[in-house]
Structures are given as structure tokens and as C-alpha cells.
N, C-alpha and C positions, 0 to 999 in steps of 0.2 A: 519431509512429510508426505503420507500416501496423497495427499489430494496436489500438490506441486504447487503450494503457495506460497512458499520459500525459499529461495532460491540463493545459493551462497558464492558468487564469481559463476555464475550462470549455471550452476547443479546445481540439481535437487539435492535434499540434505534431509539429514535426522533431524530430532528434534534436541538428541543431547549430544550434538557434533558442537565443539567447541570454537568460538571465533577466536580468530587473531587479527590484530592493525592491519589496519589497508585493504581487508577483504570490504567489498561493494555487496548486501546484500538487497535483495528485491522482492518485495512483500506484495501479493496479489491479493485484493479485493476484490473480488466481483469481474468487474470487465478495467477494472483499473488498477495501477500498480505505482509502488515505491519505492524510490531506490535511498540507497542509505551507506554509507562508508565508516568502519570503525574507525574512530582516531585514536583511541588507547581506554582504557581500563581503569575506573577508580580503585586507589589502594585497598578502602574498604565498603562497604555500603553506603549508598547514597539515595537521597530522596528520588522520585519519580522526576521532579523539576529540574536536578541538575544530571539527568543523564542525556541531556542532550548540549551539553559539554564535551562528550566522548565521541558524541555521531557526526556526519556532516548529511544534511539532506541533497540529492545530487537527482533528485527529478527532473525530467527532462521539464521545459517550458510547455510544449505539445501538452502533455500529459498532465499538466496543473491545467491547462484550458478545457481538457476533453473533460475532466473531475468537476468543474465549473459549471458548463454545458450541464452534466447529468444534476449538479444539486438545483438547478432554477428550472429544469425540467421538473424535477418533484415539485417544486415550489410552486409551480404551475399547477398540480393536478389538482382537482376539487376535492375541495377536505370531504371526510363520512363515507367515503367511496370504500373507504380498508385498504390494504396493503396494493402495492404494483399485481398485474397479473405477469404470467410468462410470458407473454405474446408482448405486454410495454416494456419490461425487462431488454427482449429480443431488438425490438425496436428502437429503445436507446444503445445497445452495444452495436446497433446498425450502423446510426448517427455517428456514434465516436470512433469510426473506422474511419 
């Protein structure tokens, strides 16, 4: 993808590049990221709930603590304020370095 928030065995990739077993991919959100391993393919379609039968999640520990940090950082802020500005944005991807 042009914005690099995909990542498949650590390249960037398309969008219609096809997986196979055992590739590790790593999905970036914002300042935080996820890794994931395919373990195989259902025969045919399946519900949303059982496709994490086929993945194995493989986030580091680090990186579920730093995701933690930023969700009770929000939980912190005073409600009616509206959305983060760039500068609190800034400021937590400071913290989670």
C-alpha cells in the first residue's frame, strides 16, 4: 500500500499480492503496530469469528504495553474537549518510544 501500513515479511506490498503460510504480516496503526502469521486458508468462506483460527497473533509484549499506555492516556483526557490535537498525538508517540 502507498501509505506503508502493511507490511508482508517486512516489504511493503499491494493490496492484491496474495498470501501464503508462514508469511508474518505487520499492520501499522497510527504509532502502533501488529504482527500476525498465516497458519493456512479455510477451504471455503468463513465467518469473521472463526478466521482467527488461520492467524496466530505474534506482537511483541513491548508493543501490547506501549498500545495500553496510549488507550488510558485517552481515558484520561476530559471528555467535550473533541478529538486529540497534533501536538497530543506527537506527544504520546514521544512517550511510546
Amino acid at each position: 500500500m502507498r501509505d506503508g501500513k502493511v507490511e508482508v515479511d517486512g516489504g511493503a506490498v499491494k493490496a492484491s499480492r496474495e498470501l501464503k503460510e508462514g508469511e508474518v504480516i505487520r499492520i501499522r496503526s497510527g504509532a502502533h503496530y501488529e504482527l500476525h502469521e498465516v497458519l493456512g486458508f479455510p477451504k471455503s468462506r468463513v465467518g469473521a469469528k472463526l478466521v482467527g483460527n488461520y492467524i496466530a497473533d505474534k506482537t511483541p509484549d513491548e508493543e501490547r504495553q506501549r498500545q495500553a499506555v496510549t488507550r488510558e492516556m485517552m481515558r484520561e483526557m476530559p471528555k467535550g474537549l473533541g478529538r486529540p490535537t497534533k501536538k497530543d498525538r506527537r506527544d504520546w508517540d514521544k512517550m511510546n518510544r
